[in-house]
MIRO-794575 format. One line per 2 residues: number of its first residue (from 0); their letters; for each residue x negated, y, z of N, C-alpha, C, O. Coordinates in pm, whole numbers. Layout:
NUM) a) X,Y,Z,X,Y,Z,X,Y,Z,X,Y,Z ~ ...
//
This chain:
0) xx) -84,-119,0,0,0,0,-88,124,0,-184,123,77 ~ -66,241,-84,-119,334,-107,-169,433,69,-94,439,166
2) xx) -258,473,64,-274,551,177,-166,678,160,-149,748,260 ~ -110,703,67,-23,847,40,89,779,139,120,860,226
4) xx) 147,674,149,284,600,198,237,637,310,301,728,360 ~ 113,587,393,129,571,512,154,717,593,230,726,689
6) xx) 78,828,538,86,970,612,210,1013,569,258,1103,638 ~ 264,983,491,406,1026,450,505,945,534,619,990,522
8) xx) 498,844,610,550,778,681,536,854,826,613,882,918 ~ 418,870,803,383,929,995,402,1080,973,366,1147,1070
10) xx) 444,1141,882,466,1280,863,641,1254,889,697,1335,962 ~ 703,1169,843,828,1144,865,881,1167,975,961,1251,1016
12) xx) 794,1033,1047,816,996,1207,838,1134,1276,929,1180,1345 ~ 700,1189,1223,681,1360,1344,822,1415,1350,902,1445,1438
14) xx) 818,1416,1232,953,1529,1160,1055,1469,1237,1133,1559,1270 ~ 1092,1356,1283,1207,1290,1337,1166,1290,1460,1268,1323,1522
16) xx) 1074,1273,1544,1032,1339,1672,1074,1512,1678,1141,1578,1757 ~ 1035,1531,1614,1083,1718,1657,1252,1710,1702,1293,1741,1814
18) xx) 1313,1676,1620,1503,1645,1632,1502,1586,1738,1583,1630,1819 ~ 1393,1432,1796,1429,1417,1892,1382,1515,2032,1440,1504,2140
20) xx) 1295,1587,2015,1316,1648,2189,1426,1736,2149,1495,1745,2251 ~ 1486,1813,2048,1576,1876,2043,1695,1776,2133,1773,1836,2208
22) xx) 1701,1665,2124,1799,1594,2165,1782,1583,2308,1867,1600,2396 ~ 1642,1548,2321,1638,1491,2463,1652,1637,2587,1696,1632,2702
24) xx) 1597,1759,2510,1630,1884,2569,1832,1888,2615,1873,1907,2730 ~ 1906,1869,2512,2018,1951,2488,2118,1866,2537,2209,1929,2592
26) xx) 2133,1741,2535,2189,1615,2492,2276,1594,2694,2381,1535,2721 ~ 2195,1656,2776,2214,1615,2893,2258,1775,2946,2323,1776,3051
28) xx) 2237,1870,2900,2287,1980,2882,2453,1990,2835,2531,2081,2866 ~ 2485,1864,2748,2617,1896,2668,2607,2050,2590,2690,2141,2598
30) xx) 2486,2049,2517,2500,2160,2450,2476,2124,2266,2437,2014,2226 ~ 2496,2198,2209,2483,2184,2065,2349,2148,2005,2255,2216,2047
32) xx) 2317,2040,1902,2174,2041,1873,2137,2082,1765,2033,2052,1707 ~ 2252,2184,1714,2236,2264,1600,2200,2426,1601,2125,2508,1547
34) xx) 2316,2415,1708,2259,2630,1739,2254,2602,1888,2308,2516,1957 ~ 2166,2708,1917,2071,2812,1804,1974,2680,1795,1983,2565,1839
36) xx) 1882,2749,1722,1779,2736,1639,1679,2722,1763,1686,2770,1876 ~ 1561,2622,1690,1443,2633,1795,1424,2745,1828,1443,2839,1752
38) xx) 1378,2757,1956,1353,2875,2056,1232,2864,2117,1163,2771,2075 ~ 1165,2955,2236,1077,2939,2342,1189,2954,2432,1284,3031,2419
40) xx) 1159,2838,2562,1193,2779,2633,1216,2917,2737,1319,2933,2802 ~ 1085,3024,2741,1070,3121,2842,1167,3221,2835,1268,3250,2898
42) xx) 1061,3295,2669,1100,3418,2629,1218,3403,2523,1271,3505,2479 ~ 1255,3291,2485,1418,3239,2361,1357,3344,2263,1441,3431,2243
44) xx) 1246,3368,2198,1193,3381,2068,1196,3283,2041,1144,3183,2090 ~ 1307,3312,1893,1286,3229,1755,1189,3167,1763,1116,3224,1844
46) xx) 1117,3031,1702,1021,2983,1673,1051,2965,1498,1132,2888,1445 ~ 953,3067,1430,934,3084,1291,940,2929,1278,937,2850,1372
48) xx) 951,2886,1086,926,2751,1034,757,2662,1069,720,2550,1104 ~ 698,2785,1033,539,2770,1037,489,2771,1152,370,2747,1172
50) xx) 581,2802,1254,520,2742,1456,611,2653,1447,676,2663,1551 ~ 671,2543,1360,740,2460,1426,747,2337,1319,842,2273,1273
52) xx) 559,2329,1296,552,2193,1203,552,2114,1316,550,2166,1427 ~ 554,1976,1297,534,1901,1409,386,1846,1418,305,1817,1331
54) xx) 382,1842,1540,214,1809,1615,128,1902,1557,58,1955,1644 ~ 98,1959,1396,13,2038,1401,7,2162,1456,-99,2205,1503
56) xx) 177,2264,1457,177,2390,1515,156,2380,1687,138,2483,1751 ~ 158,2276,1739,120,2250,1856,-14,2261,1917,-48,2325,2016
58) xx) -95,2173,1824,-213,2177,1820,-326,2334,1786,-434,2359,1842 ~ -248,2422,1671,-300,2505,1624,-253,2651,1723,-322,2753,1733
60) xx) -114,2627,1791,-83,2753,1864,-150,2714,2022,-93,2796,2093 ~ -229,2643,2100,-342,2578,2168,-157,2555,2284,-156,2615,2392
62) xx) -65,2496,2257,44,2504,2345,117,2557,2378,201,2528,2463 ~ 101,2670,2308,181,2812,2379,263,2910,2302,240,2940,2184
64) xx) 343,2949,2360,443,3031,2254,338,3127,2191,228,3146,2243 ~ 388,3200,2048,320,3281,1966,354,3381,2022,305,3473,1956
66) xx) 426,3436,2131,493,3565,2149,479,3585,2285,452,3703,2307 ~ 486,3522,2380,488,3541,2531,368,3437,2581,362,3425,2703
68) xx) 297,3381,2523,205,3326,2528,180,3232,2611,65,3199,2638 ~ 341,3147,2690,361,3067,2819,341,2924,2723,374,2898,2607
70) xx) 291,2869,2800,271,2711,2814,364,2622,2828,425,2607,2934 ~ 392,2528,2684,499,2436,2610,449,2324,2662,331,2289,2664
72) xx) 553,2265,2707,527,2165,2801,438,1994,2650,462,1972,2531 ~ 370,1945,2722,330,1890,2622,426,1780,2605,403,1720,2500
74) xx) 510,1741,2662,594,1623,2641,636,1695,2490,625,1605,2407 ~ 675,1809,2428,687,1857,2299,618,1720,2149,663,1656,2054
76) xx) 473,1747,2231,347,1712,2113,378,1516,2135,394,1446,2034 ~ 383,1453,2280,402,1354,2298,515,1285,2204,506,1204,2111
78) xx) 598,1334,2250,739,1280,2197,733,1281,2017,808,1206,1954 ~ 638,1369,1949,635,1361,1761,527,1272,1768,507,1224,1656
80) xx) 430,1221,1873,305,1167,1822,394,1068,1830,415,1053,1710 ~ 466,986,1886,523,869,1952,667,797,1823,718,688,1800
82) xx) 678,911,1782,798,865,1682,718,843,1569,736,737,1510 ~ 619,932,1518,517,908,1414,478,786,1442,502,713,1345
84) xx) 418,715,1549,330,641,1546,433,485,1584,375,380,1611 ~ 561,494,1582,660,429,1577,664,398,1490,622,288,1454
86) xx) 723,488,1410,772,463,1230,640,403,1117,660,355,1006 ~ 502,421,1186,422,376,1117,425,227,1135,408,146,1044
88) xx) 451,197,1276,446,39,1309,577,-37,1278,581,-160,1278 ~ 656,19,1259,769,-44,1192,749,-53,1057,782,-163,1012
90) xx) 700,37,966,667,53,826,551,-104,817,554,-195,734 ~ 485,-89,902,419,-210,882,450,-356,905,376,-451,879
92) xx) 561,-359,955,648,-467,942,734,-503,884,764,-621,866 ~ 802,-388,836,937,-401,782,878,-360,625,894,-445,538
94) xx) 810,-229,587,811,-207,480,928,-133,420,1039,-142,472 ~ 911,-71,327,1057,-42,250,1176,-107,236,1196,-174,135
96) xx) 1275,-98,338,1389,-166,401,1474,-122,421,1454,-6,458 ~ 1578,-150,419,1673,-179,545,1710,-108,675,1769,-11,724
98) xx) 1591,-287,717,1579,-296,815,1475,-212,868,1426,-262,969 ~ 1423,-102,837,1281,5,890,1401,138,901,1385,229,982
100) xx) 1525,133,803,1564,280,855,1629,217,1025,1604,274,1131 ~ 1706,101,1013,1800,40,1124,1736,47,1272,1792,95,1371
102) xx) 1616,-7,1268,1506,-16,1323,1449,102,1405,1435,130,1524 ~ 1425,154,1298,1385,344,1379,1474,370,1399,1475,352,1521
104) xx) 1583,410,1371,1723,459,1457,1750,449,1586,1779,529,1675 ~ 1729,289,1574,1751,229,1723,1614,257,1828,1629,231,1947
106) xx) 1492,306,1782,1388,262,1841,1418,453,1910,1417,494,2026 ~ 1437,511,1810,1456,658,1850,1579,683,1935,1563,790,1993
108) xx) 1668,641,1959,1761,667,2047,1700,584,2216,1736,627,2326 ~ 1624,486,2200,1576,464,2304,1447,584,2356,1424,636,2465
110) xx) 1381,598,2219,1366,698,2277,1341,782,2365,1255,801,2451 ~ 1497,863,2301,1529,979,2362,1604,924,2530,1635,991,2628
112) xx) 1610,798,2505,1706,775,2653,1561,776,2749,1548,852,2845 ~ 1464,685,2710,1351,686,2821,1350,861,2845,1423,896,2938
114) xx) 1291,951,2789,1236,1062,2875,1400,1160,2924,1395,1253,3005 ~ 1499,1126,2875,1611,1170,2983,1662,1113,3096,1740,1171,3172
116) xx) 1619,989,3113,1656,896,3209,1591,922,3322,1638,914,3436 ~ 1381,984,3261,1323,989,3392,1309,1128,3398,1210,1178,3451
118) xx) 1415,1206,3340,1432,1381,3385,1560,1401,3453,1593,1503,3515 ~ 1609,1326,3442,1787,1330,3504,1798,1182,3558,1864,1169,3661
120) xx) 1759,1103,3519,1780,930,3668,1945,930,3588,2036,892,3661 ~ 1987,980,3419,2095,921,3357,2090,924,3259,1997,994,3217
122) xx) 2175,859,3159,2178,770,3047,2295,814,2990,2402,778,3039 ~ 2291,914,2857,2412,1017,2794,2475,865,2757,2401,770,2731
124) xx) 2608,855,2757,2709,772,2702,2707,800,2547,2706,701,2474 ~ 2706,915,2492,2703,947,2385,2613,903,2315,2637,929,2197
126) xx) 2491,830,2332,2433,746,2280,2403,634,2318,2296,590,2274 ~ 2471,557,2399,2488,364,2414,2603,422,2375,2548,488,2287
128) xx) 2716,453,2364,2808,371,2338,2848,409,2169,2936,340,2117 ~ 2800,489,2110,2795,512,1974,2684,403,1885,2672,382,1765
130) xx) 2613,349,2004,2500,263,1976,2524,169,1934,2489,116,1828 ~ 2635,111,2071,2701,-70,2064,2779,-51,1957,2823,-165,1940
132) xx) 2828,21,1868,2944,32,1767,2794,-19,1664,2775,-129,1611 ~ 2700,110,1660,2624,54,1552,2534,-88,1509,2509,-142,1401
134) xx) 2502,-115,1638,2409,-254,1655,2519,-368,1617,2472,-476,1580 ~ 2665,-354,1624,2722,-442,1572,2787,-420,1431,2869,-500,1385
136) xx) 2750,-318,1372,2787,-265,1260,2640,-337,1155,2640,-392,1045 ~ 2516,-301,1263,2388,-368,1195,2403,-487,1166,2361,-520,1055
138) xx) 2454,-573,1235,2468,-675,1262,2505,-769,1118,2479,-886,1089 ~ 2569,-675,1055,2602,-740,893,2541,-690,793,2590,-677,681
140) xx) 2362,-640,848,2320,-576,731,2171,-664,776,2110,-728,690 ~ 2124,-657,917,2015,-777,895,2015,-854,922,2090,-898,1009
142) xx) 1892,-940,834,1869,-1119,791,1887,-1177,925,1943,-1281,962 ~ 1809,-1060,1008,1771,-1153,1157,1878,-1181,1253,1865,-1246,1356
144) xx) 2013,-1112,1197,2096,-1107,1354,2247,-1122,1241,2269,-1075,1129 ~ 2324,-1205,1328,2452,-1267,1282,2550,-1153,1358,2505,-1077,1444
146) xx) 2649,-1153,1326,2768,-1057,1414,2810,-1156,1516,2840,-1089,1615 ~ 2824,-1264,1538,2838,-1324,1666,2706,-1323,1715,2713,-1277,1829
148) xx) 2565,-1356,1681,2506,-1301,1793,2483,-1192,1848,2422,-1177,1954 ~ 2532,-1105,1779,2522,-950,1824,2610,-912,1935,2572,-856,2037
150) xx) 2729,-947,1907,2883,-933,1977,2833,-1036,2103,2877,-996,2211 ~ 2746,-1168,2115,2726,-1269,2222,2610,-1187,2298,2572,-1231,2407
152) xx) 2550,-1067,2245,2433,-1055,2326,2490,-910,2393,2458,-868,2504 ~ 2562,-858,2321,2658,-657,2354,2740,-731,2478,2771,-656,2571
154) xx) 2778,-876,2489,2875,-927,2604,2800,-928,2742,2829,-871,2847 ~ 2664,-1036,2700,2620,-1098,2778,2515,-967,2823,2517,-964,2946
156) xx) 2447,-883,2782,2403,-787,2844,2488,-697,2880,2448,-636,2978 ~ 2538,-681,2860,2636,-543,2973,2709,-666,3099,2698,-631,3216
158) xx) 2758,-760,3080,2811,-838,3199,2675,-896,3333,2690,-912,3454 ~ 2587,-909,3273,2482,-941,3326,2465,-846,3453,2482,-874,3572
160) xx) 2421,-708,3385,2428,-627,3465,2478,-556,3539,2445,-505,3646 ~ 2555,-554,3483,2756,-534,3588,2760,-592,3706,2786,-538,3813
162) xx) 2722,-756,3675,2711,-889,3789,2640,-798,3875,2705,-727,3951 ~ 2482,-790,3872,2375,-766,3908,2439,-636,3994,2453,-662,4113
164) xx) 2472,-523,3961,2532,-355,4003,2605,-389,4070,2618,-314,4166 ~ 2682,-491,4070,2862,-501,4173,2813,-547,4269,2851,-512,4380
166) xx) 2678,-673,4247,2656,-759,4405,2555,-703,4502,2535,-729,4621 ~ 2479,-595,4391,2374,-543,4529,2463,-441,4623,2439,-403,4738
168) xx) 2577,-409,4532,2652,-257,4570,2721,-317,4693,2745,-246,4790 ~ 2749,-428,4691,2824,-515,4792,2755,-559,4926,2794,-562,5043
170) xx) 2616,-600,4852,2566,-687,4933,2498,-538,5069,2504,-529,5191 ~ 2436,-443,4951,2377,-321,5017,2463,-187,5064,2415,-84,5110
172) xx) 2600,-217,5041,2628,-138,5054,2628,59,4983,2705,150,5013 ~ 2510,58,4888,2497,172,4811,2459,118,4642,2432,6,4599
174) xx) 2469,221,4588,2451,143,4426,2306,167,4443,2237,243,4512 ~ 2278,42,4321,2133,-16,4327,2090,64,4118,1992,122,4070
176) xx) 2225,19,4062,2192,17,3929,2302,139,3915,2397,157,3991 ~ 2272,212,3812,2392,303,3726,2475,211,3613,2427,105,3574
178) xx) 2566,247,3578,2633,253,3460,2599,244,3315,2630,170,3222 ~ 2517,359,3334,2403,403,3185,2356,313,3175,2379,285,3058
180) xx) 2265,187,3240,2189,109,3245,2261,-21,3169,2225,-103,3083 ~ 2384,5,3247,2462,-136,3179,2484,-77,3043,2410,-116,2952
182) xx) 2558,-4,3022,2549,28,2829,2465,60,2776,2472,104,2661 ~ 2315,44,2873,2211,36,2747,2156,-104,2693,2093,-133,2591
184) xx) 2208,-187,2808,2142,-333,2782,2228,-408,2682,2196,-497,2602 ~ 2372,-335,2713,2455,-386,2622,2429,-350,2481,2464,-424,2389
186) xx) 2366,-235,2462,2331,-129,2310,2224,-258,2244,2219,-316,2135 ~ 2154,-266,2358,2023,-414,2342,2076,-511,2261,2057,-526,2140
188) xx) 2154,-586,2347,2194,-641,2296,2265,-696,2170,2256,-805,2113 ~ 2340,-582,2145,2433,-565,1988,2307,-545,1880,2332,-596,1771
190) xx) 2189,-487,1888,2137,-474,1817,2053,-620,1819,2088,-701,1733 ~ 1939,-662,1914,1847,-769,1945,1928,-913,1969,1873,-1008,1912
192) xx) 2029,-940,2030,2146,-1068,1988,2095,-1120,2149,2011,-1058,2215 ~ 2164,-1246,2195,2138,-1312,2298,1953,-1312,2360,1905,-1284,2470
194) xx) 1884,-1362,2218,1727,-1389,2277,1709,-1243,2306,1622,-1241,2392 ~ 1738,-1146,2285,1642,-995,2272,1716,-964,2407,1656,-881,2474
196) xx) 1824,-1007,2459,1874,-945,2596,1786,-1065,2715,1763,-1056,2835 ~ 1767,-1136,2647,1700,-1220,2774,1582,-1210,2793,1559,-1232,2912
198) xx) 1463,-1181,2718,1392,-1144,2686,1343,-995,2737,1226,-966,2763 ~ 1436,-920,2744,1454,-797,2752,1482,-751,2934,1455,-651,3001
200) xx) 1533,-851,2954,1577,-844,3133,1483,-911,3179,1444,-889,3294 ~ 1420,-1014,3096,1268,-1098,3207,1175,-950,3239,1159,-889,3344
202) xx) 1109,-916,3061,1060,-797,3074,1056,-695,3178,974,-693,3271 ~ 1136,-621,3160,1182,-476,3225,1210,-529,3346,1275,-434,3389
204) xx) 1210,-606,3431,1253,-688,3543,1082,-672,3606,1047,-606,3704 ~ 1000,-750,3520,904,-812,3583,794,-668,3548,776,-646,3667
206) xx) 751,-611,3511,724,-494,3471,776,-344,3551,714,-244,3586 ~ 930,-387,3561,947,-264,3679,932,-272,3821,918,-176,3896
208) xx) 935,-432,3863,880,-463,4012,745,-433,4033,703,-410,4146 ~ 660,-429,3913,532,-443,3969,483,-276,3958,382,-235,4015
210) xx) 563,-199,3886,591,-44,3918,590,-15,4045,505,43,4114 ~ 775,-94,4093,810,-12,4218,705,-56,4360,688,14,4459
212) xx) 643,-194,4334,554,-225,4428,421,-164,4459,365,-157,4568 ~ 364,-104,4297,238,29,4339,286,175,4360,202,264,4375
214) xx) 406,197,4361,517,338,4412,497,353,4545,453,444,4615 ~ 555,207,4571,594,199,4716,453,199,4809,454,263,4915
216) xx) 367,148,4779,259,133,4834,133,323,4829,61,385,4907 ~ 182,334,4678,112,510,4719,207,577,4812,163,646,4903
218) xx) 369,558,4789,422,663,4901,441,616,5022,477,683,5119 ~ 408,449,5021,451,413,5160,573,460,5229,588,510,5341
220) xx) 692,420,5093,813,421,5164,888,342,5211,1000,362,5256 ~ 789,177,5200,896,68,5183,980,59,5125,961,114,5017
222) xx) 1086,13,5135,1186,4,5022,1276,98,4937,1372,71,4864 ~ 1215,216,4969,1331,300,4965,1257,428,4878,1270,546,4911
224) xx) 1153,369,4726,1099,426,4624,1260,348,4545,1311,236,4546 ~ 1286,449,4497,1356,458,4333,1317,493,4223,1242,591,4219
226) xx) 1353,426,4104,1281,432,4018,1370,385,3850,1388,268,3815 ~ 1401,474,3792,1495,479,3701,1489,396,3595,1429,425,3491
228) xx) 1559,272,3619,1552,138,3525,1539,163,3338,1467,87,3273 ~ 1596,245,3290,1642,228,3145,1501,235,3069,1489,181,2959
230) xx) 1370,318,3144,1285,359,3047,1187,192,3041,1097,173,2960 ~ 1218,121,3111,1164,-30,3158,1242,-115,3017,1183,-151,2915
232) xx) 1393,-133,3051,1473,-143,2927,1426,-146,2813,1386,-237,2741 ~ 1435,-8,2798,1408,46,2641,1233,-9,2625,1237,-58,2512
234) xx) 1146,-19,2654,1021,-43,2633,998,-198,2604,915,-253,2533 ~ 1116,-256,2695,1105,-364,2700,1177,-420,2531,1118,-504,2462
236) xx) 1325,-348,2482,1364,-399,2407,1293,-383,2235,1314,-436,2126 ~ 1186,-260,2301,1043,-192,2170,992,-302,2162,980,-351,2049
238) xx) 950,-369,2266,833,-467,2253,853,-616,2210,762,-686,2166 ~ 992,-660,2230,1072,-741,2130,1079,-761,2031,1050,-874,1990
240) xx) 1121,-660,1946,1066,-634,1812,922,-660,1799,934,-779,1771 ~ 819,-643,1797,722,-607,1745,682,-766,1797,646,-853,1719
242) xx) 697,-788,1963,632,-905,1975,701,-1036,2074,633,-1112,2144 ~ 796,-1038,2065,873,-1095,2143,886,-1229,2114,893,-1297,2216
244) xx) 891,-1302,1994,885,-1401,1934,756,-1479,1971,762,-1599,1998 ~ 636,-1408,1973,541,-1433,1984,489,-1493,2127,425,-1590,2166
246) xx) 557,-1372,2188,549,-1390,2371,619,-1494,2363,552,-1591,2396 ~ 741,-1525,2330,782,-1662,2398,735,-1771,2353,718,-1854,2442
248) xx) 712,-1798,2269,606,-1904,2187,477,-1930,2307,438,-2033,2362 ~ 442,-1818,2316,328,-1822,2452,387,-1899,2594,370,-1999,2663
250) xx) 439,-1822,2588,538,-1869,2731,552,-2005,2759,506,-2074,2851 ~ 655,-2044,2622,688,-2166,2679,596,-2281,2652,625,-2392,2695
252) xx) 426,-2250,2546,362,-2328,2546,257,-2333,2700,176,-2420,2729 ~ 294,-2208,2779,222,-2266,2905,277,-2320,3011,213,-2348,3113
254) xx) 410,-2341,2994,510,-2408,3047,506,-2553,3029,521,-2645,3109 ~ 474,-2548,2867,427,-2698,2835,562,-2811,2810,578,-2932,2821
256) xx) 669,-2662,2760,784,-2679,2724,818,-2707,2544,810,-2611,2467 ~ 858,-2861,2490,864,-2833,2340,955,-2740,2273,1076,-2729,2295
258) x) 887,-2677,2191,919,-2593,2061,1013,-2626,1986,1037,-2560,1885
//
């Protein structure tokens, strides 16, 4: 493949990172992600076309507004390197597809849920549940996923966790899990099918304990570090894709379980 594809791919990505902090800014706001127009955060100067390439005007304005000269938080530059460098690794799997626009869609709405989840500890409905419509809408467009497994995995992950939310809430008396959490596993699911939700809860399970256990140990709060499940989720249901097949192949050959 031509080297022109690939920077045109990761020039894409950026470009679709910029829309997303627009989202992840506004989205929890309930405000419009059309008007106004990019702004500074401080001084709400316009940001001209030419301060608002992605990653390079970042790089070239050293962080800082052109006009009041305050300091843009870098999650800005993070969030376009991260969709760029998304869409490149999907391009390299998928290729001219489909399944690479389906793919980034879904990979970008997670996203935007990880860095709102750990700015607000919630999960806009407006994107799981517009999600689960689409992951089962996907569902009849890729090779990899049937509409009953999609519809068996949108069930079995949102009930899962429901189970999980109702019995600690019971058992502890205060909620353990949100809501958001359950319609994101369910979003998981409709898109990734039964294996990608199970897969997806070992993950983000075993990965966020061993979080909250070096939390708990710098703040020495004992039990009582919180720590906002979805961005565990979503990382977990990234890494599925790319390598999930693979991991379990691993897995169950050290299990020493047949194939």
């Amino acid at each position: 493949m031509s080297s022109f594809f690939w920077v045109w791919i990761f020039a894409m990505g950026a470009a679709m990172g910029s829309f997303l902090n627009v989202c992840i800014v506004r989205l929890p706001q309930k405000g419009s992600l059309i008007r106004p127009g990019s702004h500074c955060p401080q001084c709400k100067s316009p940001i001209r076309f030419y301060d608002n390439l992605p990653l390079l005007s970042y790089l070239l304005l050293r962080g800082k507004c052109r006009h009041c000269r305050t300091p843009i938080s870098f999650r800005y530059f993070l969030v376009e390197g991260l969709s760029a460098l998304m869409s490149l690794a999907l391009f390299r799997i998928f290729g001219f597809s489909l399944e690479l626009a389906i793919y980034f869609l879904f990979f970008s709405a997670l996203l935007v849920i990880i860095f709102i989840d750990l700015d607000t500890w919630t999960i806009p409905d407006i994107i799981t549940l517009p999600g689960i419509v689409a992951g089962v809408a996907a569902s009849f467009l890729l090779p990899r996923l049937t509409p009953w497994q999609s519809l068996l995995g949108l069930l079995v992950g949102g009930g899962v966790l429901f189970l999980v939310a109702e019995g600690y809430q019971r058992l502890r008396k205060r909620e353990g899990m949100g809501g958001g959490d359950i319609k994101l596993l369910a979003m998981i699911g409709a898109f990734l099918g039964l294996p990608g939700v199970i897969y997806t809860l070992f993950a983000s399970s075993l990965v966020g304990s061993v979080a909250g256990i070096l939390l708990m140990l710098r703040d020495k709060s004992g039990g009582g570090t919180r720590i906002p499940f979805g961005p565990f989720l979503a990382l977990a249901a990234m890494s599925y894709v790319f390598w999930g097949n693979e991991l379990v192949y691993w897995y169950l050959l050290k299990l020493g379980r047949p194939i």
